[in-house]
N, C-alpha and C positions, 0 to 999 in steps of 0.2 A: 451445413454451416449457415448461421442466420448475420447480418450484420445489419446494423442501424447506427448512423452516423449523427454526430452530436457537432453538427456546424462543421468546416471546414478541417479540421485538424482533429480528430476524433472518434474512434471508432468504437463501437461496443459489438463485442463476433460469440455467438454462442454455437455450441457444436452440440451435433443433433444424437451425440452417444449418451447410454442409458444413464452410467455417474457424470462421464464429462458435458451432461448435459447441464448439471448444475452447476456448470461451471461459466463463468462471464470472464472475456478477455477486454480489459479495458485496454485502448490500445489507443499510443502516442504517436499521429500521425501527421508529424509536420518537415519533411524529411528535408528541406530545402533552406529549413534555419535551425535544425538538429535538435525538432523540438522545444527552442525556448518558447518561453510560455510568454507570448501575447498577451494582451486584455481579452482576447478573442477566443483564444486558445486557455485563459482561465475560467472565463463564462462556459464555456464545452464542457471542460471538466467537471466543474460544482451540479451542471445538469446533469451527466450523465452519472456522478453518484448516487443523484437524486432520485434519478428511475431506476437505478441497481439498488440502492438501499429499500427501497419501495416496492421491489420483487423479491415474494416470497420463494419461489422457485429457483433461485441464487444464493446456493450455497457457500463458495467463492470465490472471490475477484481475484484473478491475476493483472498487473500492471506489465504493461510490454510496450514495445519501440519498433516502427518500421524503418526506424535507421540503421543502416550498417553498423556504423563508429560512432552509433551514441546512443545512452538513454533519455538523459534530457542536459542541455548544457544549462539550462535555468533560465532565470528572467530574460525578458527582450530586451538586450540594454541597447540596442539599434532603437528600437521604439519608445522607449523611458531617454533618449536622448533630444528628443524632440518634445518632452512633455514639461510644460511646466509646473510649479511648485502645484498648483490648483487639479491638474491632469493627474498628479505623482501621488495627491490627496483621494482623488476620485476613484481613483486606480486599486487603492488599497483592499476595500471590500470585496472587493471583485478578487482578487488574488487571492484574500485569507481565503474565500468561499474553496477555491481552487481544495487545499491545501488542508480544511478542517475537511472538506467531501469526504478524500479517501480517507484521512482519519478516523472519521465518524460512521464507515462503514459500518453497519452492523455487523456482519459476516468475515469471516478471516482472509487477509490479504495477502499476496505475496508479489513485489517486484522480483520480475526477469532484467537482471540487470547487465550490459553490457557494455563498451568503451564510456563514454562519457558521462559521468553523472556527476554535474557539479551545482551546488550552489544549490537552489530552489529545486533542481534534478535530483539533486541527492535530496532533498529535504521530501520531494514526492514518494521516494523509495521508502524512506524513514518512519511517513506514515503508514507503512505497510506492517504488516504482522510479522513477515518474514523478509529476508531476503537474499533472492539466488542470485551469484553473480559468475558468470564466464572469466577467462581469465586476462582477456583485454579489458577489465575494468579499471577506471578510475574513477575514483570519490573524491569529494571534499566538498567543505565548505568555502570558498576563496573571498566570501562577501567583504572584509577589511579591508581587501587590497584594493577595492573601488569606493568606499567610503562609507559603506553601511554593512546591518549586521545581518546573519541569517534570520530571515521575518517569517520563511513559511515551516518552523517550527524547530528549527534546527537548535538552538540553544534550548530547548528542552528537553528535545527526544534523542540527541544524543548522548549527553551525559545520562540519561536513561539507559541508554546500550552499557557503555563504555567506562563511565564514572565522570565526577565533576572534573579532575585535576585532567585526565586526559583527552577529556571535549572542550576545556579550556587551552591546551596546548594544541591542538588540530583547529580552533577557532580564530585562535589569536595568531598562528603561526600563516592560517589560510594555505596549509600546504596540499598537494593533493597525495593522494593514497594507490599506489599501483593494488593488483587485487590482493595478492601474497599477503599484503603487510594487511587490507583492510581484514581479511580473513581472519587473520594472524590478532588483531585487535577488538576482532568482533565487530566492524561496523557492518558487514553485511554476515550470513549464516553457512551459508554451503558455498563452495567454490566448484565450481564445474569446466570441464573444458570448454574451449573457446566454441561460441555457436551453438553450444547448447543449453544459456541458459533459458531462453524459451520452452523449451520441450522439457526439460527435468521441472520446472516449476510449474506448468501443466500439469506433467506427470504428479507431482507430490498435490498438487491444488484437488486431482480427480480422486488420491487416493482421500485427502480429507472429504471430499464431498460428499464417499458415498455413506457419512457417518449421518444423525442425526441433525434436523436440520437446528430445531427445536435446541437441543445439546451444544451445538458451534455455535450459535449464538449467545444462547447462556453462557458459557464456559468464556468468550470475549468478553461478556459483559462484566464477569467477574477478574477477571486478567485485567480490564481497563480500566474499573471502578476503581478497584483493592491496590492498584499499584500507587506506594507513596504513604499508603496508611500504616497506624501502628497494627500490629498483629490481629488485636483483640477487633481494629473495626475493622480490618481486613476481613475476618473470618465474619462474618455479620453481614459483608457487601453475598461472602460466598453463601452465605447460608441462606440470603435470601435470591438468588438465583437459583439454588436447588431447588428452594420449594417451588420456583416458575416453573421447574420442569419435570419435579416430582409426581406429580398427576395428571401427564400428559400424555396422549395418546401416542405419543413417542415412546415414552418409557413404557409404555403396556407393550409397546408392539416390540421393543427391545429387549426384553425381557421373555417375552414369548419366543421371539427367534432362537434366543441364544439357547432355550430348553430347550424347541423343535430341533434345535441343529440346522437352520436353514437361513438364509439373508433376510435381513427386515425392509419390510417393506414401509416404509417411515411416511407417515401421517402428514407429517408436519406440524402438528398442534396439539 
């Protein structure tokens, strides 16, 4: 197991197994304010997507919590309570970076989600591809009930899950979600027992890994483009991501395995 830490609050651990080796754990390490996200702790972030995005050898990222009773409770509102209008302004970029990072992942994501995910917490989850949650989970957006709106993506990418009229009633209401019901609604994907959503979201991140690297890419890239389009450019985003990987030494070697009968040894290009 390898780690390299991204400033104070932030950990990136890779495991030195054959697939889970292309596996990256982005890991939310502020255990002592339950993860809200600082200015400090948003700058950590934006960089360390930036050197996972930027490794080839990362096929993908799991998002995880060294808190007991939380994934991330969201913004530092202890810290935005001392900042003014000027501070609150400065602060912005820095946040989005946070917030579009794991969005813009190239490679597929998945939060290990456990007790607390609110706010800016849930919205880090949200940019995720997947998401697993234990059964001490809580969601929500609660941003109205302090005076502003969900900013780190949240009024898009839920009604992306969920539909408009029921992320406008989970928006507006600011209500939280025990896991049953998020389950039950689809804001998060699999429900697992308690304590284990680290290890099943591992475990599914190493079974994706050990696919093409070349392929999980593509296939996000058309999953991310095509969504929101009509059919017709939809299938245009897909078709020219195929041919990125039509003639790729991935697709020789994958196609060669599946005749030999034997596991590919994937290129990567």
């Amino acid at each position: 197991m390898s780690e390299e830490r991204f400033g104070e609050f932030v950990v990136v651990r890779r495991d030195g197994g054959e697939d889970a080796g292309h596996v990256a754990e982005l890991v939310l390490d502020r255990p002592k304010a339950m993860n809200a996200v600082s200015t400090e702790m948003a700058r950590s972030i934006a960089g360390a997507c930036a050197a996972l995005g930027a490794d080839r050898d990362v096929r993908v990222v799991v998002l995880t919590s060294t808190h007991e009773r939380a994934f991330c409770v969201g913004a530092d509102l202890k810290e935005r309570n001392s900042f003014t209008d000027a501070d609150l302004l400065r602060q912005r970029p820095l946040a989005r970076a946070a917030y579009t990072g794991v969005l813009e992942l190239p490679v597929p994501t998945i939060a290990a989600v456990h007790g607390f995910a609110l706010g800016g917490g849930f919205e880090l989850a949200l940019s995720c591809d997947l998401i697993v949650a234990d059964r001490t989970a809580v969601v929500g957006l609660p941003e109205v009930s302090v005076g502003v709106i969900p900013g780190g993506g949240g009024t898009q990418l839920l009604p992306r899950r969920v539909g408009a009229a029921r992320a406008a009633e989970l928006i507006f209401s600011a209500r939280r979600l025990q896991a049953a019901e998020a389950r039950e609604l689809g804001l998060v994907d699999a429900l697992v027992e308690e304590g284990r959503d680290r290890e099943e979201a591992l475990s599914l991140a190493a079974r994706i890994g050990a696919h093409s690297p070349v392929g999980l890419r593509a296939a996000k890239r058309a999953l991310r483009l095509g969504h929101g389009l009509d059919l017709r450019a939809g299938l245009e985003v897909e078709d020219a991501a195929w041919r990125s990987v039509a003639f790729s030494g991935d697709r020789a070697e994958g196609v060669a395995a599946f005749n030999e009968k034997r596991k590919p040894q994937w290129p990567g290009e």
